[in-house]
PDB file of N, CA, C and O in Angstrom:
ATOM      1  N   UNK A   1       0.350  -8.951  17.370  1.00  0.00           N
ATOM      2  CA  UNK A   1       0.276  -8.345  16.055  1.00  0.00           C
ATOM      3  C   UNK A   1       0.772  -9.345  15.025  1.00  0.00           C
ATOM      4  O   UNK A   1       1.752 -10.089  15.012  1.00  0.00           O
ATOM      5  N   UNK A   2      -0.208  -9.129  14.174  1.00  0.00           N
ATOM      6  CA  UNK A   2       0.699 -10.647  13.219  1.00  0.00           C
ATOM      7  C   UNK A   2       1.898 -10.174  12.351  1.00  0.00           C
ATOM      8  O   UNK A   2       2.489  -9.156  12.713  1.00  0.00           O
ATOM      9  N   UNK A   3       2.298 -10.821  11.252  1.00  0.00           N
ATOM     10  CA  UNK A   3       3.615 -10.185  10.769  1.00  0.00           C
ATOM     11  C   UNK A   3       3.579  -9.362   9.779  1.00  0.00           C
ATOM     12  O   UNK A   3       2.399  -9.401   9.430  1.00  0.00           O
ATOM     13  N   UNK A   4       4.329  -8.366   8.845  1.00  0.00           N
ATOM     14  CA  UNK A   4       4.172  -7.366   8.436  1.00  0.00           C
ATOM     15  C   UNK A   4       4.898  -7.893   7.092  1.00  0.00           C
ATOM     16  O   UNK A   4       5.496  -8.945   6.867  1.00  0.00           O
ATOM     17  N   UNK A   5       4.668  -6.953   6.415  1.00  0.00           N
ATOM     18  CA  UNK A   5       5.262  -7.157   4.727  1.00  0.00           C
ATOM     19  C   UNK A   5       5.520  -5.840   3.917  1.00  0.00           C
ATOM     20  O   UNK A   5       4.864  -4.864   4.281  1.00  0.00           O
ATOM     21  N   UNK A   6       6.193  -5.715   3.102  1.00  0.00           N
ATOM     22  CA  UNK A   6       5.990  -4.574   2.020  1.00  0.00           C
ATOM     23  C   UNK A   6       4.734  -4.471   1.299  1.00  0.00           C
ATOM     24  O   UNK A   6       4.209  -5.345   0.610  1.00  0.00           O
ATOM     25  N   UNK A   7       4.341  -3.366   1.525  1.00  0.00           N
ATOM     26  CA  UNK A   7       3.146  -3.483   0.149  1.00  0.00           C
ATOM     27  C   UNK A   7       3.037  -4.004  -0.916  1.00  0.00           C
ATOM     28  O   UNK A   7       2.068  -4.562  -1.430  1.00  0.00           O
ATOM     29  N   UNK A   8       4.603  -3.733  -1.477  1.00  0.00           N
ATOM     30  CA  UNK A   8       4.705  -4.298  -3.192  1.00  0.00           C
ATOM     31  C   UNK A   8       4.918  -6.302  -2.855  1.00  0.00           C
ATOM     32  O   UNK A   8       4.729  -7.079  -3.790  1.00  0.00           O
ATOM     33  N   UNK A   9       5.156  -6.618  -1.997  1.00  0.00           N
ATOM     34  CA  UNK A   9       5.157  -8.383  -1.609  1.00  0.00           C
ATOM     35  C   UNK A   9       3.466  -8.414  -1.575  1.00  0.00           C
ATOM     36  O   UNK A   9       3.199  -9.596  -1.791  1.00  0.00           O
ATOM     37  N   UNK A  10       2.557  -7.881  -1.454  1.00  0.00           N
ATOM     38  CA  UNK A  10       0.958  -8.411  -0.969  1.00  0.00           C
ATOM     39  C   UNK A  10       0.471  -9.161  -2.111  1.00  0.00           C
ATOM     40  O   UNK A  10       1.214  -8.811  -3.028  1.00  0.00           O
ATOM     41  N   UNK A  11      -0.428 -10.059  -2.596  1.00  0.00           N
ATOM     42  CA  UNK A  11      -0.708 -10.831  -3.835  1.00  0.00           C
ATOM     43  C   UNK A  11      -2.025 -10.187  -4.351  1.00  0.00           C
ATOM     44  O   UNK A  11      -2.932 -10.027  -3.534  1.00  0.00           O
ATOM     45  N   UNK A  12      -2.176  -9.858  -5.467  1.00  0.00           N
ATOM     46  CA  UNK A  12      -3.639  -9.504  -6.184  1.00  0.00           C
ATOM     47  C   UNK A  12      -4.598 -10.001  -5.340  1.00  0.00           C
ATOM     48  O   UNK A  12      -4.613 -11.232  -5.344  1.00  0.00           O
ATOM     49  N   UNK A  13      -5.639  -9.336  -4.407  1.00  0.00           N
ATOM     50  CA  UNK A  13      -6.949  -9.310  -4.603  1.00  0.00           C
ATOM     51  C   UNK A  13      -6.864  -9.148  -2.498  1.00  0.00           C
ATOM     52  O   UNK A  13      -7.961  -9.077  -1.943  1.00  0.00           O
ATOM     53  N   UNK A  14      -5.531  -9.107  -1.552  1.00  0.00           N
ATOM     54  CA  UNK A  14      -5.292  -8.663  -0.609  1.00  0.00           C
ATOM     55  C   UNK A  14      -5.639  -7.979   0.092  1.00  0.00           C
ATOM     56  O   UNK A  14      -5.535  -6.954  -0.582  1.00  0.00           O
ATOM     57  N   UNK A  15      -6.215  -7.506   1.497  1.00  0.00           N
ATOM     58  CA  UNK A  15      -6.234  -6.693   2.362  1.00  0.00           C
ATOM     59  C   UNK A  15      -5.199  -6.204   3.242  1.00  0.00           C
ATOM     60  O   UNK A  15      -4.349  -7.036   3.559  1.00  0.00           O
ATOM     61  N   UNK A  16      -5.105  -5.234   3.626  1.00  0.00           N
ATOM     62  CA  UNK A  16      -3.659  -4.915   4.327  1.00  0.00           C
ATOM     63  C   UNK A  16      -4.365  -3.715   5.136  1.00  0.00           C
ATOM     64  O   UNK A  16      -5.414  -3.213   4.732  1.00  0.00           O
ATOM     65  N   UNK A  17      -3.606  -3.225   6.500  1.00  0.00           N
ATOM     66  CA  UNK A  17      -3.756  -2.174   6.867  1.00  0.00           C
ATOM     67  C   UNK A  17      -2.230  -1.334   6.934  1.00  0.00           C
ATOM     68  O   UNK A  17      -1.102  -1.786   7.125  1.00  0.00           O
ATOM     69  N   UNK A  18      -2.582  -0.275   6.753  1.00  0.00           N
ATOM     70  CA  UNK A  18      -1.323  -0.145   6.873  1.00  0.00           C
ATOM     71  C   UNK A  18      -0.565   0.628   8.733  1.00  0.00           C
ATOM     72  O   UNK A  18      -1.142   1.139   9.693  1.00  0.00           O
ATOM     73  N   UNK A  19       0.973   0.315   8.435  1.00  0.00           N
ATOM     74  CA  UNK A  19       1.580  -0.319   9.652  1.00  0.00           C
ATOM     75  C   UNK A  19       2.306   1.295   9.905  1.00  0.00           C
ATOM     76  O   UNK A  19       1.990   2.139  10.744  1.00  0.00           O
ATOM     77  N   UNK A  20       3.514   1.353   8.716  1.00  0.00           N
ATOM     78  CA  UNK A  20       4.304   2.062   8.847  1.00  0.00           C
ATOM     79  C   UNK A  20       4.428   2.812   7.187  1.00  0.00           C
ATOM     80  O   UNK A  20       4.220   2.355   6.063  1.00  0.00           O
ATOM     81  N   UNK A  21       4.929   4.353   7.759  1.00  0.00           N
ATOM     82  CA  UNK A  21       5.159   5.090   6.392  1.00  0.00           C
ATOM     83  C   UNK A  21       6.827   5.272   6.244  1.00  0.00           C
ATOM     84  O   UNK A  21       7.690   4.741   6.943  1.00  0.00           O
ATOM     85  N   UNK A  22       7.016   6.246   5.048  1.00  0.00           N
ATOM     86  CA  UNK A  22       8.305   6.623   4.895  1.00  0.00           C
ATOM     87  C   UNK A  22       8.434   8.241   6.101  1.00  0.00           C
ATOM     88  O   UNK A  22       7.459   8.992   6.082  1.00  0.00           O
ATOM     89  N   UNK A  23       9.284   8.501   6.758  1.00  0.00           N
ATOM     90  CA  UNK A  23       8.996   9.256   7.442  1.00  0.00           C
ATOM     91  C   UNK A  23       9.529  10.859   7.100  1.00  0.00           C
ATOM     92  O   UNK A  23       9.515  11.664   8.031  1.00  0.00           O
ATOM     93  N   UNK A  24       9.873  11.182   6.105  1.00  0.00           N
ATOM     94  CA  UNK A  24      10.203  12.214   5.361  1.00  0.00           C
ATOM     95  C   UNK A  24      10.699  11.874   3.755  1.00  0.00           C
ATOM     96  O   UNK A  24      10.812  10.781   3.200  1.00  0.00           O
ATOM     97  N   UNK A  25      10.887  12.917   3.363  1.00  0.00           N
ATOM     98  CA  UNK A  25      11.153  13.071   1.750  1.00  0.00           C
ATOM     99  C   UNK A  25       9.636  13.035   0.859  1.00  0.00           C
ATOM    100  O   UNK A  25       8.556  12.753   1.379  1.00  0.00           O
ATOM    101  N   UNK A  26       9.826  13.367  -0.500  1.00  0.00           N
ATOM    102  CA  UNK A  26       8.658  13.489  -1.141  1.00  0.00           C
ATOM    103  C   UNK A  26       7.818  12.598  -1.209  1.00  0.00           C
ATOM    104  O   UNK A  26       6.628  12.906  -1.156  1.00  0.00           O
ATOM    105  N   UNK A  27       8.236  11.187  -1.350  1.00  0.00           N
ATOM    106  CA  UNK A  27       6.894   9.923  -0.660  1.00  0.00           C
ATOM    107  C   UNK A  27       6.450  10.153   0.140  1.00  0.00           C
ATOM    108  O   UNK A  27       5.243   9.911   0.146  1.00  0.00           O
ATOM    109  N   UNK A  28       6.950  10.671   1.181  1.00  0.00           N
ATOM    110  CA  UNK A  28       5.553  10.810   2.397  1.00  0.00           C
ATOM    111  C   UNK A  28       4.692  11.598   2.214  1.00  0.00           C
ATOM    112  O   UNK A  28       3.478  11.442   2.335  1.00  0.00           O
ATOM    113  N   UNK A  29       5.455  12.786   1.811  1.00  0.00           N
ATOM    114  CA  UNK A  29       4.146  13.535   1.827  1.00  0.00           C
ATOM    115  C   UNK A  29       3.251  13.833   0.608  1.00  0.00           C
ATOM    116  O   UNK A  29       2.245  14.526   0.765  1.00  0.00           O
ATOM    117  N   UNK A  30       3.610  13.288  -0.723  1.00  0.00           N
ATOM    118  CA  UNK A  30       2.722  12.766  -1.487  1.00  0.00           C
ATOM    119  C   UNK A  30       1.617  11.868  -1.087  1.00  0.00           C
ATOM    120  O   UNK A  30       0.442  12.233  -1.053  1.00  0.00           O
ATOM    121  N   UNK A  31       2.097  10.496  -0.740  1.00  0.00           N
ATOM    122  CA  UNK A  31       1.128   9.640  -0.225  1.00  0.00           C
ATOM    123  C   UNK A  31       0.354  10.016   1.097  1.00  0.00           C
ATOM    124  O   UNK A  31      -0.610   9.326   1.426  1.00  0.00           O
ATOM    125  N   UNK A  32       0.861  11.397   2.079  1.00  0.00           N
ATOM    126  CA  UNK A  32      -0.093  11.468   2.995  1.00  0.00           C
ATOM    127  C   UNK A  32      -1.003  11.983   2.358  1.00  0.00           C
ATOM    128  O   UNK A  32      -2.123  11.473   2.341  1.00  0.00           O
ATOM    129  N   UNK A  33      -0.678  13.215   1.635  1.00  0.00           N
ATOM    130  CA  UNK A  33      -1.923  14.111   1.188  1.00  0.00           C
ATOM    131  C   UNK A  33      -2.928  13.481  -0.117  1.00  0.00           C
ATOM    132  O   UNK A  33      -3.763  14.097  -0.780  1.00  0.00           O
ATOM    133  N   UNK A  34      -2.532  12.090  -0.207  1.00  0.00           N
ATOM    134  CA  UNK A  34      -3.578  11.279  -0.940  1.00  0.00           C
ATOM    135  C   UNK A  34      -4.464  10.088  -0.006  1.00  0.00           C
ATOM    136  O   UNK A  34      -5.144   9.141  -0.399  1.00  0.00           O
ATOM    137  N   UNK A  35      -4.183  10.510   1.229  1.00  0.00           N
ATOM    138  CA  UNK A  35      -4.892   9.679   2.063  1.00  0.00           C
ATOM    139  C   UNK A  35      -4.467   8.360   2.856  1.00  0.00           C
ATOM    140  O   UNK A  35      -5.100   7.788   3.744  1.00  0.00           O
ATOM    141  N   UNK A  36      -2.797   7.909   2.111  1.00  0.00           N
ATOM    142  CA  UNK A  36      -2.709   6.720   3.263  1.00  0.00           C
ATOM    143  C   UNK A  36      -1.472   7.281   4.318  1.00  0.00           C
ATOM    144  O   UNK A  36      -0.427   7.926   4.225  1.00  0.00           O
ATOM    145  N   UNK A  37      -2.197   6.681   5.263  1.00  0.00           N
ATOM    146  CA  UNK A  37      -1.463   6.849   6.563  1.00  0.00           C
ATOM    147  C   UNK A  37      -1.995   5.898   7.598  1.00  0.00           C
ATOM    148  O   UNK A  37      -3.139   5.459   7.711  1.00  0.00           O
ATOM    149  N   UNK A  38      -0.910   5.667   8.340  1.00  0.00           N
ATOM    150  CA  UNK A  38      -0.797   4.706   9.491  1.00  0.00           C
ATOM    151  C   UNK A  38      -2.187   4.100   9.976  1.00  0.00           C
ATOM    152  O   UNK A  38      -2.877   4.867  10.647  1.00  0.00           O
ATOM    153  N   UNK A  39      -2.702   2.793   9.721  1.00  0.00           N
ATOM    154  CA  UNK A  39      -4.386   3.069   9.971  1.00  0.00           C
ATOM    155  C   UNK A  39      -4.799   2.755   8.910  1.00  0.00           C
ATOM    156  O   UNK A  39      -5.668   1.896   9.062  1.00  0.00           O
ATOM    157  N   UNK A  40      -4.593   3.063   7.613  1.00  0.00           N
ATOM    158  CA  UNK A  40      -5.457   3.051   6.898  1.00  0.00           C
ATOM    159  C   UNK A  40      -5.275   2.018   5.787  1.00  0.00           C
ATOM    160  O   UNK A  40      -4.340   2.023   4.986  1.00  0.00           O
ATOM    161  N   UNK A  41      -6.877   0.598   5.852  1.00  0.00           N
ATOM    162  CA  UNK A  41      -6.923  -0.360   5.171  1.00  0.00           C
ATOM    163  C   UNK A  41      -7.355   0.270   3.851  1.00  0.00           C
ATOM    164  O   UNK A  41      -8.062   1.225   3.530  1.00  0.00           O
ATOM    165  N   UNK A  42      -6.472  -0.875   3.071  1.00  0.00           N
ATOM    166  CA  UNK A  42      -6.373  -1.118   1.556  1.00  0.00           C
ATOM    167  C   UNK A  42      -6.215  -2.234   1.350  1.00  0.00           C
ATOM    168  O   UNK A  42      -5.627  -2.973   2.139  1.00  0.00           O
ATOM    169  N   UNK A  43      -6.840  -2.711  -0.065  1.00  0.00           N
ATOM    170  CA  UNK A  43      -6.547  -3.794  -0.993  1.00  0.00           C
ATOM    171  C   UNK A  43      -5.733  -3.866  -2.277  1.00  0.00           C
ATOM    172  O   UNK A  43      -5.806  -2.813  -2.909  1.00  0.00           O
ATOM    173  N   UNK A  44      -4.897  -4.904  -2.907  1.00  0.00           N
ATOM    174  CA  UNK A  44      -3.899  -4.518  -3.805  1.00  0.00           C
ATOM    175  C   UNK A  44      -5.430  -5.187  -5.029  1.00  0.00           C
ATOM    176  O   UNK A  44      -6.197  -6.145  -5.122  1.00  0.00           O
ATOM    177  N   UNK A  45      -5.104  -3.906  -5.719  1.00  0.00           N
ATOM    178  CA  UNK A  45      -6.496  -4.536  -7.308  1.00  0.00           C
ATOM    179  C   UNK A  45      -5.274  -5.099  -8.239  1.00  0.00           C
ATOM    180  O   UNK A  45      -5.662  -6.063  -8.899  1.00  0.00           O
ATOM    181  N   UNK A  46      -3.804  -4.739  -8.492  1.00  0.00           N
ATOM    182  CA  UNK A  46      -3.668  -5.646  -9.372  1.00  0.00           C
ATOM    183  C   UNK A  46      -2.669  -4.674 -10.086  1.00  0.00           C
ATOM    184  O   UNK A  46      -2.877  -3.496 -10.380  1.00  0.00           O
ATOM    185  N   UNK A  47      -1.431  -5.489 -10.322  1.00  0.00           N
ATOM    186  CA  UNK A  47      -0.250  -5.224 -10.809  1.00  0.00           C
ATOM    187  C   UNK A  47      -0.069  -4.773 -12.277  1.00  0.00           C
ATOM    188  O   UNK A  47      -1.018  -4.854 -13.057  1.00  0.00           O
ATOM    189  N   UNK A  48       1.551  -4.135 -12.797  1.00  0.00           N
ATOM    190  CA  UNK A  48       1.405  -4.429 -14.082  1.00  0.00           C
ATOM    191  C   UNK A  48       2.239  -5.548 -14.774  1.00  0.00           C
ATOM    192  O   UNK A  48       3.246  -6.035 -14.259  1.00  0.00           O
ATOM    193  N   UNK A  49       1.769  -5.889 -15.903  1.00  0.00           N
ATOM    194  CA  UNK A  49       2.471  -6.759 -16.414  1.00  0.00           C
ATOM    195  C   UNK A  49       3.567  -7.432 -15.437  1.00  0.00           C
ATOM    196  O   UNK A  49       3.660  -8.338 -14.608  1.00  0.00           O
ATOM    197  N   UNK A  50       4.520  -6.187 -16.195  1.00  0.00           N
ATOM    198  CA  UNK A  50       5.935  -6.763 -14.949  1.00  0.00           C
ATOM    199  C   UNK A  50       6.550  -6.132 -13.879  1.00  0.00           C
ATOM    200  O   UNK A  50       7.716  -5.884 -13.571  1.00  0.00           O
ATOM    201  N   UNK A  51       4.610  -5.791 -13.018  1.00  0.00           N
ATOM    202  CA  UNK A  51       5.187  -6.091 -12.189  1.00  0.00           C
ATOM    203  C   UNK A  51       4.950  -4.797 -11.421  1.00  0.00           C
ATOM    204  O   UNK A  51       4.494  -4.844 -10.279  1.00  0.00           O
ATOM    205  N   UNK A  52       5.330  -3.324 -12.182  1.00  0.00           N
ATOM    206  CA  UNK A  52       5.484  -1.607 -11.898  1.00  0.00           C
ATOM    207  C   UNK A  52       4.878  -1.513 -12.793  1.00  0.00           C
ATOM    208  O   UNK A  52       5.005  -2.315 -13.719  1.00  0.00           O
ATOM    209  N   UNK A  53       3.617  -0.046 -12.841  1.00  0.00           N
ATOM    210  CA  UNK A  53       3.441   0.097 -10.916  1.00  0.00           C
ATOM    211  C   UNK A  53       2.502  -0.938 -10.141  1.00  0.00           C
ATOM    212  O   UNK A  53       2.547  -2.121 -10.478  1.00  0.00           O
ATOM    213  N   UNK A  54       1.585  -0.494  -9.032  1.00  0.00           N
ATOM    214  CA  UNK A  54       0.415  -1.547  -8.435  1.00  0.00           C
ATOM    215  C   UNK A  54      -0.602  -0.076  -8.357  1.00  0.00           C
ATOM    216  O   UNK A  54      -0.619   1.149  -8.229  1.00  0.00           O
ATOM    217  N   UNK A  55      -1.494  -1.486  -8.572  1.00  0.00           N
ATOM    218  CA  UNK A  55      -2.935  -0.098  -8.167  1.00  0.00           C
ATOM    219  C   UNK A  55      -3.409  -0.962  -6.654  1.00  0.00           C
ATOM    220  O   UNK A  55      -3.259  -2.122  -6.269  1.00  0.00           O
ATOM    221  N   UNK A  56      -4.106   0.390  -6.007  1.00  0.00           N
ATOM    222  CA  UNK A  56      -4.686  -0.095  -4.793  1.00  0.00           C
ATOM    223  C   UNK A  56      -5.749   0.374  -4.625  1.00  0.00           C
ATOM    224  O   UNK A  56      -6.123   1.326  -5.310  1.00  0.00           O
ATOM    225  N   UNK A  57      -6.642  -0.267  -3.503  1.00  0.00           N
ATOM    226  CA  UNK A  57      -8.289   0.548  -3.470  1.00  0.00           C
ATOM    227  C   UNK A  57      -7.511   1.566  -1.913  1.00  0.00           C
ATOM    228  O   UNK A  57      -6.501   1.349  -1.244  1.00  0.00           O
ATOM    229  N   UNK A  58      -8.072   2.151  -1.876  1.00  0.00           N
ATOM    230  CA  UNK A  58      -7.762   3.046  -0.112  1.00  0.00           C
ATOM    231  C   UNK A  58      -8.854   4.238  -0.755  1.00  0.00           C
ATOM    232  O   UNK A  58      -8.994   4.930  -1.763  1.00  0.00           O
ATOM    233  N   UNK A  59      -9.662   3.899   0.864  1.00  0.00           N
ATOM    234  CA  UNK A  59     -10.360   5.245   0.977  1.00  0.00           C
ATOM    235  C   UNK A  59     -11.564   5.421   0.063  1.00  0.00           C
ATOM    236  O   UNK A  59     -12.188   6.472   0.210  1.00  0.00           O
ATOM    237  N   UNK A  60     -12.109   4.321  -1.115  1.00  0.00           N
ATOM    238  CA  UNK A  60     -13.079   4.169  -1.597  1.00  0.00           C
ATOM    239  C   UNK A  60     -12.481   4.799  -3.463  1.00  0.00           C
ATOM    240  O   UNK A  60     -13.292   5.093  -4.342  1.00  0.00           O
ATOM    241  N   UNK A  61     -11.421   4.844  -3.586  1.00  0.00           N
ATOM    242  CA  UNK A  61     -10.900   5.297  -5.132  1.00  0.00           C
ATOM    243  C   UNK A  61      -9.583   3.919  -5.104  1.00  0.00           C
ATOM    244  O   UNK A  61      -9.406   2.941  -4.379  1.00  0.00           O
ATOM    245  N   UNK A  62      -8.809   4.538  -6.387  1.00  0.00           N
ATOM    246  CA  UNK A  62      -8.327   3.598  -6.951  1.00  0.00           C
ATOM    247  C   UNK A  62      -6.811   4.316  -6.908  1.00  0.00           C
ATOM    248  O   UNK A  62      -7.055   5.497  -7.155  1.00  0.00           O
ATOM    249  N   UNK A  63      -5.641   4.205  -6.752  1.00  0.00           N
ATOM    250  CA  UNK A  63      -4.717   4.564  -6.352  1.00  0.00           C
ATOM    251  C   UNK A  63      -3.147   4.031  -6.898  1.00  0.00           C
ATOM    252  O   UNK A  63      -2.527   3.303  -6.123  1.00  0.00           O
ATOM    253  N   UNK A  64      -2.530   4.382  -8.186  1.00  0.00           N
ATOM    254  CA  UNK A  64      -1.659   3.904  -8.631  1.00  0.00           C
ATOM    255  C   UNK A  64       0.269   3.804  -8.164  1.00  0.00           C
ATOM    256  O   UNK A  64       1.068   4.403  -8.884  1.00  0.00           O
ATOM    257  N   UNK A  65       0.599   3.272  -7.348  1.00  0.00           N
ATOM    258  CA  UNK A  65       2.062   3.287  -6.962  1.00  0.00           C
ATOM    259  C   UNK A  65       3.326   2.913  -7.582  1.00  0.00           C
ATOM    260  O   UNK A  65       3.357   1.785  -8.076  1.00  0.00           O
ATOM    261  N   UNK A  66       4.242   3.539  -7.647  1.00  0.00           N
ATOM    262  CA  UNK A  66       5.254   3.146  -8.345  1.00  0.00           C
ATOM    263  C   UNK A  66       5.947   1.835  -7.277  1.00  0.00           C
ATOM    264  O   UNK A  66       5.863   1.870  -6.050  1.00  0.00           O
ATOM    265  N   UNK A  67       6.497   0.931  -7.920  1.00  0.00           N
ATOM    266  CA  UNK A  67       6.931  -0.272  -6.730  1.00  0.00           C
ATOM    267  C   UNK A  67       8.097   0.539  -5.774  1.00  0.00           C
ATOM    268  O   UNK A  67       8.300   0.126  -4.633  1.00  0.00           O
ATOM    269  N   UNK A  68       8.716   1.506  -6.209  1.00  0.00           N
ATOM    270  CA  UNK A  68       9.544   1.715  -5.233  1.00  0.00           C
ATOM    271  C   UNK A  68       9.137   2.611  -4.048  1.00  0.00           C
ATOM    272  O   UNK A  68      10.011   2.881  -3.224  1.00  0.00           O
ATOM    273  N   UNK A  69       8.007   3.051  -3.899  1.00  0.00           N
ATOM    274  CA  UNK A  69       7.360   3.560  -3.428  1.00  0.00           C
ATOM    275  C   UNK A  69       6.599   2.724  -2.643  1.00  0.00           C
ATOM    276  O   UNK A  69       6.875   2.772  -1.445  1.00  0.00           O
ATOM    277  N   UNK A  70       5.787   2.028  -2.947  1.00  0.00           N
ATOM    278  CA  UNK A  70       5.441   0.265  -2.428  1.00  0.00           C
ATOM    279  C   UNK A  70       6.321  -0.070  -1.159  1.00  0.00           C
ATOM    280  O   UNK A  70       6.089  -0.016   0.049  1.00  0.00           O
ATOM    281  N   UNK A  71       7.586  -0.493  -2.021  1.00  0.00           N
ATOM    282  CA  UNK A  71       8.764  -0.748  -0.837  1.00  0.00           C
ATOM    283  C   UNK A  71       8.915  -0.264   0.496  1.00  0.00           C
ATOM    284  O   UNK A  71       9.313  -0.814   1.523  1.00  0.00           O
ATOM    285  N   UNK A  72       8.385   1.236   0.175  1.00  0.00           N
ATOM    286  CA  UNK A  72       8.941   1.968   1.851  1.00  0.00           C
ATOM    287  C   UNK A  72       7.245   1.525   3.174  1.00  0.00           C
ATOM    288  O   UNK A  72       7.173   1.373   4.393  1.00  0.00           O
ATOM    289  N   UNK A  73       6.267   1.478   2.107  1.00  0.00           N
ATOM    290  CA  UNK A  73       5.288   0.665   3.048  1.00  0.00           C
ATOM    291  C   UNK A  73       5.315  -0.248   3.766  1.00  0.00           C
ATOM    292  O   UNK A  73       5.602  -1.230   3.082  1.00  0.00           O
ATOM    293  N   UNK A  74       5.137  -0.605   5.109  1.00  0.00           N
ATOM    294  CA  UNK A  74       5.114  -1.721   5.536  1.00  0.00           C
ATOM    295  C   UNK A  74       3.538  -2.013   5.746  1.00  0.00           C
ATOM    296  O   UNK A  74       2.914  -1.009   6.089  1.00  0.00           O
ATOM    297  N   UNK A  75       2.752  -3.226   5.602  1.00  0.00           N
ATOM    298  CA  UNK A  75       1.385  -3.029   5.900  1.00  0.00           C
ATOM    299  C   UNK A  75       1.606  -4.657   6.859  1.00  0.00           C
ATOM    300  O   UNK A  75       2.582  -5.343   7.161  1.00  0.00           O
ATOM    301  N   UNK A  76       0.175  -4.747   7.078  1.00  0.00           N
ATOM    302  CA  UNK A  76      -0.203  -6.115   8.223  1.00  0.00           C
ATOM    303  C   UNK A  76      -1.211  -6.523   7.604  1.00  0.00           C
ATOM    304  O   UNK A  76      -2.321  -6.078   7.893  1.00  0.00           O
ATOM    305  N   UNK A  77      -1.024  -7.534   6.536  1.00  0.00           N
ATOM    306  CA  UNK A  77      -1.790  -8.370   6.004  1.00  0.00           C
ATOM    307  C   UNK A  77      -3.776  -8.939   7.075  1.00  0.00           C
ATOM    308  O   UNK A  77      -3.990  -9.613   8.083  1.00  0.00           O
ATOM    309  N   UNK A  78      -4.563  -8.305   6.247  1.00  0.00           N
ATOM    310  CA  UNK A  78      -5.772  -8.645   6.863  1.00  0.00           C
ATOM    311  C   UNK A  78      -6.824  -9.755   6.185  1.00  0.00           C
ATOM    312  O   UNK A  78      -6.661 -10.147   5.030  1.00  0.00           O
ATOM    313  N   UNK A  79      -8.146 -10.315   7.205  1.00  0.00           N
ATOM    314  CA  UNK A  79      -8.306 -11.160   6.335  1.00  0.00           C
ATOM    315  C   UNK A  79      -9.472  -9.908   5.652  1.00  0.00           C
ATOM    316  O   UNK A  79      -9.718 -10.337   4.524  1.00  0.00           O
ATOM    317  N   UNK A  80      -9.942  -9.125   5.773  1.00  0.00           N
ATOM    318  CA  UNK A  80     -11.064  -8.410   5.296  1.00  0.00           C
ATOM    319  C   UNK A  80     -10.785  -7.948   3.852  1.00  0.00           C
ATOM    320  O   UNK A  80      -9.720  -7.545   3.385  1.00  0.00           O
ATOM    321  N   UNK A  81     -12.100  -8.112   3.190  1.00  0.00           N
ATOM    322  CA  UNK A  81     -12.342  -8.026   2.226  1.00  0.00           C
ATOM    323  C   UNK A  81     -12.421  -6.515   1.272  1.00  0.00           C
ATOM    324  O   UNK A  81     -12.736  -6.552   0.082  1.00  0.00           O
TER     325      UNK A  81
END
């Protein structure tokens, strides 16, 4: 398995799958019932200014995260597009 990262570390224009979630509290189950979970590839489209929040593609829409939220992601950097 290659090595893993935070979501909010991935660089504009990235593939990732993702690895690991937060395993309770309201992040999880916000972000499950919007579709990411363990499995499921995304790309980072692109930060703000400085930095918070990130938008992501998952699942064929567009998906806005607060970075601290980011943080509890772990994903596995892919080369796919």
């Amino acid at each position: 398995m290659a090595d893993t990262q935070k979501l909010s570390q991935l660089t504009i224009g990235a593939s990732a799958v993702v690895r690991e979630m937060p395993k309770q509290g309201p992040a999880f189950l916000r972000l499950r019932e919007m579709g990411l979970l363990a499995g499921t590839s995304l790309r980072l489209v692109r930060t703000a200014p400085l930095g918070d929040p990130i938008e992501i593609k998952v699942r064929g829409y567009h998906l806005t995260l607060r970075k601290s939220e980011a943080d509890q992601i772990v994903v596995e950097p892919s080369s796919a597009n």
